[in-house]
C-alpha positions in Angstrom: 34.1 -2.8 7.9 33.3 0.2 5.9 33.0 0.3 1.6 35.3 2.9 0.8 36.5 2.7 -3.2 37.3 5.2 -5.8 35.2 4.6 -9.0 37.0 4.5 -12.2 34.2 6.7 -14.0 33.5 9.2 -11.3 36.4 9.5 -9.6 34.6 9.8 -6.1 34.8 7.7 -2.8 31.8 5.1 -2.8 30.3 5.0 0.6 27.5 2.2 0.9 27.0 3.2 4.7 26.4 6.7 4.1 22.6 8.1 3.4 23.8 11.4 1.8 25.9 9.3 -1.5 23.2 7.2 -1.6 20.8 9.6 -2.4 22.9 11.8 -4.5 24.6 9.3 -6.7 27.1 10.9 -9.7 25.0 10.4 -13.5 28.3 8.3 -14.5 29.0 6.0 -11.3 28.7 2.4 -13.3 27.9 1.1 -9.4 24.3 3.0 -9.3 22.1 0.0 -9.8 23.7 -1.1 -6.8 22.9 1.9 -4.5 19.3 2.1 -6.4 18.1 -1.1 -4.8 19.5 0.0 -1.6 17.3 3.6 -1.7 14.4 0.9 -3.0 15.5 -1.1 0.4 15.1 2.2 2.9 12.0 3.5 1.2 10.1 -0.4 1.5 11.3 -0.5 5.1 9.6 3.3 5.5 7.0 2.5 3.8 6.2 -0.4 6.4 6.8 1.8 9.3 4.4 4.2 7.9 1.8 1.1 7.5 2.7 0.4 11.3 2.4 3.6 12.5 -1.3 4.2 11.1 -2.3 0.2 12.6 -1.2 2.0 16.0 -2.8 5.0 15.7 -6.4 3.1 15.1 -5.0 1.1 18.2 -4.7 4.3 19.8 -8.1 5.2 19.1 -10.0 2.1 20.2 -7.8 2.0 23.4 -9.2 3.3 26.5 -6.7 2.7 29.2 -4.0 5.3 30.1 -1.1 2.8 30.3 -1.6 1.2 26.7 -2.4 4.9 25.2 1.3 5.8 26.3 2.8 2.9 25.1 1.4 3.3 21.6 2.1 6.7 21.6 5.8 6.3 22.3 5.9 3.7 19.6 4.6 6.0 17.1 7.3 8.8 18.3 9.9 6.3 18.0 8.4 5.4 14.1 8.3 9.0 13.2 11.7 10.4 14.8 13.0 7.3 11.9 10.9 8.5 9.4 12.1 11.9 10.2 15.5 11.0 9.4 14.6 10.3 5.6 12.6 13.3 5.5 15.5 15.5 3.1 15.4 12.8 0.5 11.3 13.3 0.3 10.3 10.5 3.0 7.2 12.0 3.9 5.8 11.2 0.1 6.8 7.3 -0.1 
């Protein structure tokens, strides 16, 4: 089930599902403590994946077999292509 509400103040169609309003919130919208511990919520979960993603790449350092190296590798892919997605609302500085 999708949020969808017009705010009294702002006059604009809330969208809790959508990345774009919650990064570019209207000054007035009397919801925007709501959708500010959401952005906190995304940026702590990329924050972790960053933390994850530099565990592996240690991992990839100290491993020496061929089959492990392409396993981490493709987890680190995977971490960055979500980080990636995050990167217009400044992702790569959290």
């Amino acid at each position: 089930m999708e949020y969808k509400k017009i705010c009294k103040e702002c006059g604009i169609k809330c969208n809790k599902k959508n990345k774009d309003f919650l990064f570019n919130i209207p000054i007035k919208c009397k919801i925007e403590g709501l959708f500010f511990l959401k952005r906190e919520n995304i940026k702590q979960k990329i924050r972790k994946q960053k933390e994850e993603c530099l565990l592996l790449k240690i991992k990839l350092i100290k491993t020496t077999n061929t089959k492990q190296k392409d396993k981490i590798n493709n987890k680190i892919n995977k971490i960055n292509k979500e980080i990636d997605k995050f990167s217009d609302y400044g992702s790569k500085d959290w």
